[in-house]
C-alpha positions in Angstrom: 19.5 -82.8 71.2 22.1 -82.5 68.4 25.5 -80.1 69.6 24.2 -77.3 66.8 20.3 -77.4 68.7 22.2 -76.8 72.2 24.1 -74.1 70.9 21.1 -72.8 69.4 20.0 -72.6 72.9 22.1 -71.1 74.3 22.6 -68.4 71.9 19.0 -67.1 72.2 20.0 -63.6 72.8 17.9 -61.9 69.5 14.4 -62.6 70.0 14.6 -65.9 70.7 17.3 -67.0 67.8 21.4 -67.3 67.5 23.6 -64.4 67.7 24.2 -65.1 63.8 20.4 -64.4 62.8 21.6 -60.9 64.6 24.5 -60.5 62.4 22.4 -61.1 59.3 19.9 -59.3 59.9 22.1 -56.1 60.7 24.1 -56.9 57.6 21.2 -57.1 55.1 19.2 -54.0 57.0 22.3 -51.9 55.9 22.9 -53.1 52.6 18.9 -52.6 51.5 19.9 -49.3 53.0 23.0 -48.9 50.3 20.9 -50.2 47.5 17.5 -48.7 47.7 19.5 -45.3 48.5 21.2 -45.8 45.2 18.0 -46.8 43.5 16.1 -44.1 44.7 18.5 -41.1 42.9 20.0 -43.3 40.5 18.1 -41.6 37.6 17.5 -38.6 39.0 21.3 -38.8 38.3 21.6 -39.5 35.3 19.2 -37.5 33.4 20.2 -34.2 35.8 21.4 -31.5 33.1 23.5 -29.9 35.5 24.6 -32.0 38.2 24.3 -35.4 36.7 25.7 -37.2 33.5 23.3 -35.4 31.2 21.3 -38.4 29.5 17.9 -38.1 27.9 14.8 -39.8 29.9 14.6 -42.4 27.8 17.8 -43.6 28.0 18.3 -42.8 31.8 15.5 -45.2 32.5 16.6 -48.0 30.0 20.0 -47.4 31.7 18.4 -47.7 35.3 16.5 -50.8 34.4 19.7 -52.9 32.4 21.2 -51.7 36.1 18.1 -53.8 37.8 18.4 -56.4 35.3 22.1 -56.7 35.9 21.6 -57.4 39.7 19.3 -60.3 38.8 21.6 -61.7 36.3 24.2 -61.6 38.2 22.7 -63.1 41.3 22.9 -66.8 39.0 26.8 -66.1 38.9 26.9 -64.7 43.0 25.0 -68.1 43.8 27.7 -70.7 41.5 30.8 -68.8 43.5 29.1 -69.7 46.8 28.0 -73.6 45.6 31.2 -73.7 43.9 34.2 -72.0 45.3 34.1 -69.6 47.9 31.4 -70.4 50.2 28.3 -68.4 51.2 30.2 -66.2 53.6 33.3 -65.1 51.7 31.3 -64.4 48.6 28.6 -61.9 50.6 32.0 -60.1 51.8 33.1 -60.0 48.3 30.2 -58.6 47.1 29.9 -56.2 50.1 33.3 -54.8 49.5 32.6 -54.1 45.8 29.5 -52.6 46.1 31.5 -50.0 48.4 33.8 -49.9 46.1 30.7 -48.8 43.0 29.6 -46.2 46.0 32.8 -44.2 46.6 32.9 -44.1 42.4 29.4 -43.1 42.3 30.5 -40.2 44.5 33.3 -38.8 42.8 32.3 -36.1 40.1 33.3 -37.6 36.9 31.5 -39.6 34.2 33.9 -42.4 33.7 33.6 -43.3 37.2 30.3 -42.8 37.3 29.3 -46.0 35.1 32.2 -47.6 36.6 30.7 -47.6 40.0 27.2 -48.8 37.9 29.0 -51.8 37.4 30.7 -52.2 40.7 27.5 -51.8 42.2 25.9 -54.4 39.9 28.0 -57.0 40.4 28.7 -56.6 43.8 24.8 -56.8 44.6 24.7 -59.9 42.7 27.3 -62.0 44.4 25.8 -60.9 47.8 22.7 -61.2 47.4 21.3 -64.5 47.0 24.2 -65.3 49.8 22.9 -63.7 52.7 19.6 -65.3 52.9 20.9 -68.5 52.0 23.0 -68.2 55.5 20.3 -67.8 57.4 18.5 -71.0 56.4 22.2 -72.6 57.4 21.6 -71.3 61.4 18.8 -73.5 61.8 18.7 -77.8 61.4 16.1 -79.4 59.3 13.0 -79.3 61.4 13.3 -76.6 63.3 10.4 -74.6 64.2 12.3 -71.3 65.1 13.1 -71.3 60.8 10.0 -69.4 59.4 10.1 -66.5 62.4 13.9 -66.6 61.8 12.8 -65.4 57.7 10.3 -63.2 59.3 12.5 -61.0 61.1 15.0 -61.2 58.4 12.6 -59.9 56.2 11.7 -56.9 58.9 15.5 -55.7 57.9 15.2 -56.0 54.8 12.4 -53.7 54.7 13.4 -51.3 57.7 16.7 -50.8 55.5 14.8 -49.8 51.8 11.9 -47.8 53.8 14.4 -45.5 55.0 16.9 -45.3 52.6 14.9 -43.1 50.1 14.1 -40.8 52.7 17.9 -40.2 54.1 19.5 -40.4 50.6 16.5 -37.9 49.0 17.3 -35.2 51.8 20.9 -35.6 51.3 20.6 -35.5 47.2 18.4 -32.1 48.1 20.2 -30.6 50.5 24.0 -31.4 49.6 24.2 -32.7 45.9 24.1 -36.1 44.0 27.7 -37.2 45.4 27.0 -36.5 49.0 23.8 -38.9 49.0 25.7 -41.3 47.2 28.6 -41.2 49.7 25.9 -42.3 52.8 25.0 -45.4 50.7 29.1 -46.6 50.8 28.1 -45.2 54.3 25.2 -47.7 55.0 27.1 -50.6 52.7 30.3 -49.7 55.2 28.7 -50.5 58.3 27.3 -53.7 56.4 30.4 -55.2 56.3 31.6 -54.2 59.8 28.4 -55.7 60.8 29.8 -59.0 59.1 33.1 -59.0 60.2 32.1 -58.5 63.9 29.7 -61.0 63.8 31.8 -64.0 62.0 32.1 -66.0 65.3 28.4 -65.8 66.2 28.0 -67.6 62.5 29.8 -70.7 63.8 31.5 -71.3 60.6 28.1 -71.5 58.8 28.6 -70.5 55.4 32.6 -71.3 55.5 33.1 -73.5 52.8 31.2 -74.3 49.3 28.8 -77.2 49.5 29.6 -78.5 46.2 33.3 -77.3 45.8 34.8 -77.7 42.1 37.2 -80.4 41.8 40.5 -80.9 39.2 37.8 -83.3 37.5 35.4 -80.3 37.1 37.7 -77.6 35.8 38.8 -78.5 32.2 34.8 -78.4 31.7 34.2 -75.2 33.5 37.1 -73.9 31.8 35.5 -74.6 28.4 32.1 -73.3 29.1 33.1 -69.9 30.8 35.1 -69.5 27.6 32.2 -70.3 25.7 30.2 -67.8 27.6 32.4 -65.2 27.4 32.6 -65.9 23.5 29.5 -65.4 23.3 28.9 -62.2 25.7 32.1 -60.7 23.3 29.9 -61.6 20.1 26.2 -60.1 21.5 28.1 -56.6 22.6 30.2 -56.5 19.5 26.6 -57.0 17.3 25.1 -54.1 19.9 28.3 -51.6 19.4 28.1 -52.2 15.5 23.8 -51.9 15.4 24.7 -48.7 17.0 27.2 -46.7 15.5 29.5 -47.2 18.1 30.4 -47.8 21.8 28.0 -45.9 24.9 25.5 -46.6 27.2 23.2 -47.7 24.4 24.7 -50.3 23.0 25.6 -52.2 26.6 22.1 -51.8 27.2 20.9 -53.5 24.5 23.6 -56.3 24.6 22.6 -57.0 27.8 19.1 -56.8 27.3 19.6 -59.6 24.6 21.0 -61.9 27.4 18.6 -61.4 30.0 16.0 -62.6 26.9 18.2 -65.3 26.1 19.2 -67.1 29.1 15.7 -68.3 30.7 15.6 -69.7 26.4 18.4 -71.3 26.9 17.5 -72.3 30.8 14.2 -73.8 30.0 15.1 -76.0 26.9 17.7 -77.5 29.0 15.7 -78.5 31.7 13.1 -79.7 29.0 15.4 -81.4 26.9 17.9 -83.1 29.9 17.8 -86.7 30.8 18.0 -86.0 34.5 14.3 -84.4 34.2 11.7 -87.3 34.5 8.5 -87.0 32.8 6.8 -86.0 35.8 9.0 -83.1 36.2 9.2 -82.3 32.8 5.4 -81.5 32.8 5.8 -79.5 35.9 8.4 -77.6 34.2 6.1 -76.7 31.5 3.4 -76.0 33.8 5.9 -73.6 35.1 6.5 -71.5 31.6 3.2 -69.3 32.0 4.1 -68.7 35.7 7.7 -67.3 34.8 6.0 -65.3 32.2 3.3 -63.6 34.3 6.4 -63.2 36.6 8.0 -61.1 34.2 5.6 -59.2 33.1 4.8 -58.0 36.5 8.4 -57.4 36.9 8.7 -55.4 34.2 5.9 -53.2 35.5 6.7 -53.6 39.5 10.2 -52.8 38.7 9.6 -49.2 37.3 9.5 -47.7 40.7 13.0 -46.5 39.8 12.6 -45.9 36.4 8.8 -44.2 34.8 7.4 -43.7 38.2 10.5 -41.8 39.1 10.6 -39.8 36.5 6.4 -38.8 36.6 7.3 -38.4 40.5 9.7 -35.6 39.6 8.1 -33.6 36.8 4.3 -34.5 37.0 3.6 -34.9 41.0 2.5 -32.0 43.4 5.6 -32.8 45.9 3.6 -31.3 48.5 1.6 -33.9 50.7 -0.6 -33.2 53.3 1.0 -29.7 53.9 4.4 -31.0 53.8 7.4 -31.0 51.5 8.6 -34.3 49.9 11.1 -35.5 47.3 10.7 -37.7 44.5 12.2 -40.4 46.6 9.6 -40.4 49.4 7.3 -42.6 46.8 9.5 -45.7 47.1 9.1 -46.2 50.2 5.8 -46.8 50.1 5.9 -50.0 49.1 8.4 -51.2 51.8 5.8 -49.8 54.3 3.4 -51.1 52.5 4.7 -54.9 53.1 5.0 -54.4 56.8 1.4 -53.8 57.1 -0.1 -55.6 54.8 2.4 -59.1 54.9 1.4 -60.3 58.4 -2.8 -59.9 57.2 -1.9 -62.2 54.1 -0.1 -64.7 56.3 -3.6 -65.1 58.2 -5.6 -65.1 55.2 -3.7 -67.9 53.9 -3.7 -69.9 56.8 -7.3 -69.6 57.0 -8.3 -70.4 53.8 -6.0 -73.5 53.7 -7.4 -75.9 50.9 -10.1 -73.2 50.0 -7.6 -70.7 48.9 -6.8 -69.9 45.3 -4.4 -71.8 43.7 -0.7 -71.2 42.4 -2.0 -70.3 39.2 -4.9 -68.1 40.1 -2.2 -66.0 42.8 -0.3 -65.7 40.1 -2.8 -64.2 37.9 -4.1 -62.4 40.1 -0.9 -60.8 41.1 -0.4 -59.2 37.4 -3.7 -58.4 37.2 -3.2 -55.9 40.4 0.0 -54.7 38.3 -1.8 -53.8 35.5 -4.5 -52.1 37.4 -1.8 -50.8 38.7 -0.4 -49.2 35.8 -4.0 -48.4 34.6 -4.5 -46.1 37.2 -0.8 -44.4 36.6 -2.6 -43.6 32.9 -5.9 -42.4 34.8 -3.3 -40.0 37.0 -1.9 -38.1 33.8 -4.8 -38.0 31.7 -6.7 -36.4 34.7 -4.1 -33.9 35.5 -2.9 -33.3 31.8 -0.8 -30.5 31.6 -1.0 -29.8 35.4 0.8 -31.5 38.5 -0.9 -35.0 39.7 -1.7 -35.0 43.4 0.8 -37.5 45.0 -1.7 -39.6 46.3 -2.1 -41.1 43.2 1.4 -42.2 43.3 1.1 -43.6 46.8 -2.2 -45.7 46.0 -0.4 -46.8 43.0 2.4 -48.4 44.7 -0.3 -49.8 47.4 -1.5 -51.6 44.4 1.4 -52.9 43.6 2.6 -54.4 46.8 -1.0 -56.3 46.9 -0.1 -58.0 43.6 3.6 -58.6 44.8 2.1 -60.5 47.9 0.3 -62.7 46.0 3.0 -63.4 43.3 6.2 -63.5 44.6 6.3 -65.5 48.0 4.1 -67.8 45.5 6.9 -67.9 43.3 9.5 -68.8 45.4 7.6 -71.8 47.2 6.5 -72.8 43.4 9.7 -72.5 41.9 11.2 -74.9 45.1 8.6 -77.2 44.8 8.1 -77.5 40.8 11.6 -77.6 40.5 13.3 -81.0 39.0 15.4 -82.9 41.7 18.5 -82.6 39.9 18.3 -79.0 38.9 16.9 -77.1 42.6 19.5 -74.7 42.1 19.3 -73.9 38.7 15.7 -73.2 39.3 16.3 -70.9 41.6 18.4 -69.1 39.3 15.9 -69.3 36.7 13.3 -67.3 38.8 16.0 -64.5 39.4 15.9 -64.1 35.6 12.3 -63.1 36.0 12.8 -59.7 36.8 16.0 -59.6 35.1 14.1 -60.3 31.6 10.9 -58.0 32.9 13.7 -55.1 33.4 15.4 -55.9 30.2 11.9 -55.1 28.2 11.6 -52.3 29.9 15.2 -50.9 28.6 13.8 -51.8 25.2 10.4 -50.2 25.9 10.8 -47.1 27.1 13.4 -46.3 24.3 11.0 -47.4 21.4 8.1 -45.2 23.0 9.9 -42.2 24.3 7.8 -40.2 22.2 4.4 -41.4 23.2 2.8 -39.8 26.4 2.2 -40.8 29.5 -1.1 -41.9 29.4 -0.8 -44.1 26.1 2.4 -45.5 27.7 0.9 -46.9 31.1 -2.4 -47.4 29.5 -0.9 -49.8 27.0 1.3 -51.6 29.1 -2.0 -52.0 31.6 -4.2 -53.6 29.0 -1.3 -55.9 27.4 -1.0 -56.9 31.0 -4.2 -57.6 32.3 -4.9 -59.6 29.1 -2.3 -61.8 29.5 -3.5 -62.1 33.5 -6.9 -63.4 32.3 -5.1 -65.8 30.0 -3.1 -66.9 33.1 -6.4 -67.4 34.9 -7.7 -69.5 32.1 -5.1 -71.6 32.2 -5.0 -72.0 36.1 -6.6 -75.5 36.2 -4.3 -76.8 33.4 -1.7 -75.4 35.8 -3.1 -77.0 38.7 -3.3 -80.2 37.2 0.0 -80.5 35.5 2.1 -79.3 38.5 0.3 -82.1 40.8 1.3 -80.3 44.1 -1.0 -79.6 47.1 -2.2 -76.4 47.1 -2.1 -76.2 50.9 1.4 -77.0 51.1 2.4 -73.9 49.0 0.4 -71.4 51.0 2.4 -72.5 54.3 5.3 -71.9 52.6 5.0 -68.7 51.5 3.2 -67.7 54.9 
């Protein structure tokens, strides 16, 4: 037995597992806390007349979903400072101490701060989190057995944290105002970090330095490209300030919806195009392209919890369930709940279907086809109540829906983006998933802004049939997928288990 195993051992003082698994799990529980507490009154927020910054709907929720994109984005540049120069665990405190940072400005009563602590918030998610999960893989050696229940009761904070965040920050936002609620998500981010800082010596220095540090060699090169990125950035917000009449929220939106569209671009005709790919992995790479695109789309839809769900949760939704008074945050943490009972009954399926089970095409499809449905019975919910309130339980069945399709498509897309990805480029892959959502958000900025004057119905009901077209086109091309990607099925569905 190696000296990490026996300390291993000896540390089993959290179900079984190190000390550390403890300290991560505490510190992601409150952080979920901090962001889904954010994300649950962040438009509420902004499109508040009196209380809030004012904006129209449309806007709001293209302002709320560049926010989402942002997090996603920005999660490619959290992961480079951990590879490349701080290390997993000083980055995550980083990030932790700027996302408290966007939380004390989101609770100060002024506008400038307000987007400030957008920003903050933003940036400081995305340096954290692709970090913390990253350091709980490090706890365990290769071969371990205690790894996958390790990621299992990771995941149980992670969703403990966003179920009851909503609830907390929507009685707070009722009861005391915008800035209070805000304030107990620096709160829950707060106790994060002490979390962290408590626990560094149970970590046993996991995390402490970068794996692939940059080296005098490296930085005239980096030097040249972050100058060229930053050229560019400068360029794609000076086009959106000048296509808009001037600087505001809308033109930042849209220049960052143009780079959430352009990076996966530029991503995939790198990979396709680099002499480090073989031909093998080049075809698996193109087997990949339909599955990042029925990964944003479902995105784009999934990922509207916070922005058009919201926002029909406020002003079309009978906030009275079963006899009891609810806010329009309650609804988000449905899906949170949702995964909790529903994630350990997928694990079984999957393990008992084994070879029989659907493929990583077919999961795919068959997760964006529940997202349109989805979004097909959101169009059902408003034409049926028209100009009265919906009953909530449409809401509630509508994110049920959802979290189905999200169990089949994204643990899929993880263990299919690890496994499809080329050996020289396992990071970068990674990265390129996170720009799923980022680009699904992005066309939602765009979308909701170019149909603000279409109603309800026409706007989910479209976005349901585009959708579930394109999932039957993914389900068409399944067996091309299959064969192309020349994985075994069975090893995917273990993975994601």
């Amino acid at each position: 037995m190696s000296g990490l195993q026996q300390a291993a051992v000896e540390e089993k003082t959290f179900f079984g597992h190190p000390r550390g698994l403890m300290t991560l799990f505490t510190t992601e529980l409150w952080e979920r806390f901090s962001y889904y507490g954010m994300r649950a009154i962040l438009l509420l927020y902004l499109t508040d007349q009196a209380h809030g910054l004012g904006l129209g709907e449309s806007l709001g929720q293209a302002v709320v979903s560049i926010y989402g994109a942002s997090v996603y984005l920005l999660s490619v540049l959290g992961g480079w400072f951990a590879d490349r120069v701080f290390g997993a665990r000083r980055t995550v405190l980083y990030g932790g101490t700027v996302i408290v940072a966007g939380h004390l400005c989101l609770a100060l009563p002024s506008t400038a701060p307000a987007y400030a602590g957008i920003a903050l918030v933003a940036l400081g998610t995305g340096l954290l989190k692709p970090n913390v999960s990253t350091m709980v893989g490090e706890l365990y050696e290769q071969g371990d057995t205690r790894r996958d229940s390790a990621f299992s009761i990771f995941y149980m904070g992670i969703n403990i944290g966003s179920f009851s965040a909503p609830f907390v920050v929507g009685f707070l936002r009722r009861e005391f105002g915008f800035h209070v609620a805000f304030a107990a998500a620096a709160v829950g981010m707060t106790l994060a970090l002490v979390a962290y800082l408590l626990g560094r010596r149970t970590l046993h220095g996991r995390g402490d330095t970068p794996p692939n540090p940059l080296t005098a060699a490296d930085r005239p090169t980096m030097i040249k490209v972050s100058a060229a990125v930053l050229a560019l950035l400068a360029v794609v917000f000076a086009w959106s300030a000048w296509r808009s009449g001037g600087v505001g929220p809308r033109p930042v939106v849209d220049a960052i919806s143009y780079v959430c569209f352009l990076a996966p671009i530029a991503y995939f005709v790198m990979l396709l195009r680099s002499p480090l790919v073989t031909p093998v992995e080049r075809q698996r790479v193109r087997a990949y392209i339909p599955l990042f695109v029925a990964a944003m789309l479902f995105f784009m839809l999934f990922e509207q919890a916070a922005t058009t769900l919201t926002t029909f949760a406020a002003s079309r939704t009978q906030l009275d369930l079963f006899g009891i008074e609810i806010s329009p945050e309650f609804f988000q943490s449905v899906n949170p709940f949702s995964i909790v009972v529903l994630a350990p009954v997928f694990a079984v399926i999957w393990i008992r279907l084994g070879d029989r089970g659907p493929s990583i095409g077919q999961k795919f499809a068959t997760g964006l086809l529940l997202a349109g449905i989805s979004f097909a019975v959101m169009a059902l919910a408003s034409s049926v109540a028209g100009d009265n309130l919906a009953s909530p339980l449409w809401l509630v069945g509508v994110y049920v829906i959802q979290t189905l399709g999200e169990l089949f498509l994204s643990p899929v897309g993880l263990a299919a983006t690890t496994v499809l990805a080329p050996r020289a480029f396992l990071s970068q892959m990674m990265a390129l998933w996170f720009l799923a959502p980022a680009a699904g958000q992005a066309i939602t900025a765009q979308l909701v802004q170019a149909t603000e004057d279409a109603s309800d119905t026409a706007y989910f009901g479209g976005l349901a049939v585009v959708t579930i077209v394109v999932a039957f086109v993914v389900f068409a091309l399944a067996p091309w997928i299959r064969r192309h990607t020349d994985v075994q099925e069975n090893t995917d569905v273990r993975e994601t288990s």
